[in-house]
C-alpha positions in Angstrom: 104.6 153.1 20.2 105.4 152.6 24.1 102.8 149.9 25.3 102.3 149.6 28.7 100.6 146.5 29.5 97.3 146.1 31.9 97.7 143.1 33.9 94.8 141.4 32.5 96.1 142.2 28.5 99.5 140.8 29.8 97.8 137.7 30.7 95.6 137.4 27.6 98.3 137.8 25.5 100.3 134.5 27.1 96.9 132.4 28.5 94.1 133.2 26.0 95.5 135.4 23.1 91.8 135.2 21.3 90.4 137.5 24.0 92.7 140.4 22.3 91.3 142.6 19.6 93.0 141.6 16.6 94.9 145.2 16.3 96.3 145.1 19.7 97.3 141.7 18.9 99.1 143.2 16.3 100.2 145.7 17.5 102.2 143.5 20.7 103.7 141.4 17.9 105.4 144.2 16.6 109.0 144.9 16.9 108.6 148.8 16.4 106.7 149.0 19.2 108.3 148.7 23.1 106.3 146.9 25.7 106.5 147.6 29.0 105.2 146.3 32.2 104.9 147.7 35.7 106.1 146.3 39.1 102.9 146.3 40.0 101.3 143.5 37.2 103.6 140.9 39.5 102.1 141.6 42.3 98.7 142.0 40.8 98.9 138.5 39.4 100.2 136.8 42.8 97.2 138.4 44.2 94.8 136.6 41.0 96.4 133.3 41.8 95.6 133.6 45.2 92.2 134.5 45.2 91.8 131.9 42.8 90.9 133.9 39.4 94.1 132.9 37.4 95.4 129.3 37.4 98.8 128.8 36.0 100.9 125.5 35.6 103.5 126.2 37.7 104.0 128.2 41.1 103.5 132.3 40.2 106.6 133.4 41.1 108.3 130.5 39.4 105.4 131.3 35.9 107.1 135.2 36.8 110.2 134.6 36.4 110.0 132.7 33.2 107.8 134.8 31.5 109.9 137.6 32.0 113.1 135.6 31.1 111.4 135.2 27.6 109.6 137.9 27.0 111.5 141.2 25.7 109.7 144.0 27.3 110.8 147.6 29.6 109.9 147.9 33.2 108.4 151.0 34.6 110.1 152.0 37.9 107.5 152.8 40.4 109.5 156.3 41.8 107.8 158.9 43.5 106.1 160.6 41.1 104.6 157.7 40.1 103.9 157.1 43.7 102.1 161.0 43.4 100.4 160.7 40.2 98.6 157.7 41.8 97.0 160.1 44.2 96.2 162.5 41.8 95.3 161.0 39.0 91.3 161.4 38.3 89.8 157.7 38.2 86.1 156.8 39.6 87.6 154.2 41.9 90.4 153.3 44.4 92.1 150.6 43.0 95.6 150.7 43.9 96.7 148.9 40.9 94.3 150.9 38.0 96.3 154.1 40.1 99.5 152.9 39.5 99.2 151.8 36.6 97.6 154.9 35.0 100.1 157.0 37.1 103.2 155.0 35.2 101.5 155.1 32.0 101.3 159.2 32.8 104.9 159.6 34.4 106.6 157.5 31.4 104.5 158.4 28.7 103.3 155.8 27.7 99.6 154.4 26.2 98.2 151.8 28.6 96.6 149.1 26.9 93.7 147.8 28.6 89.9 146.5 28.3 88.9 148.0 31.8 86.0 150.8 30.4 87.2 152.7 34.3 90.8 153.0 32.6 89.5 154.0 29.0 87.1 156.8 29.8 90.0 158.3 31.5 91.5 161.6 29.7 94.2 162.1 32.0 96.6 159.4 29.3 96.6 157.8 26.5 94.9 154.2 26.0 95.0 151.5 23.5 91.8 149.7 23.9 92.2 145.7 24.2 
């Protein structure tokens, strides 16, 4: 499978890996499957740090960086379809990341895997629920 990561299940999976259904747990763990990540989930979680709703050990660019040094994962390009498919895509609310992200998820084919219930009523792509 081709997992693309919601912010939030990217930060479970490395801060509080209990909050993850024990399938999707499994399913991140397992080397047949390719995780990816979007542009976008860095910028989202310099924006939670700011704001206060994640605390990390370190600076967030500097927890960034590491993380993605150690983690084996694909990044999904933000191009401009992607930057389309955000418009277009059918969600009941604006958020720039939920667009993106469901617009890469879309554009790469891939299943998003995510606990937001806007994201997993969508029909538009495919979801793993977290």
């Amino acid at each position: 499978m081709k997992l693309l990561l919601d912010t939030h299940v990217l930060l479970w999976s490395l801060l509080e890996p209990d909050r993850l259904k024990e399938d999707v747990a499994f399913e991140l763990n397992n080397p047949s499957n390719d995780i990816w990540l979007s542009l976008i989930t860095s910028w989202e979680i310099m924006i939670l740090v700011e704001k206060g709703r994640v605390i990390l050990n370190q600076p967030p660019q500097t927890w960034i960086r590491s993380i993605f040094e150690k983690m084996p994962f694909k990044q999904a390009m933000i191009n401009h379809e992607v930057a389309i498919q955000s418009r277009l895509v059918d969600l009941p609310h604006q958020d720039p990341a939920d667009r993106f992200l469901a617009a890469t998820a879309m554009v790469y084919d891939l299943i998003l895997v995510t606990a937001d219930p806007r994201l997993l009523s969508s029909k538009q792509f495919s979801v793993l629920p977290a």
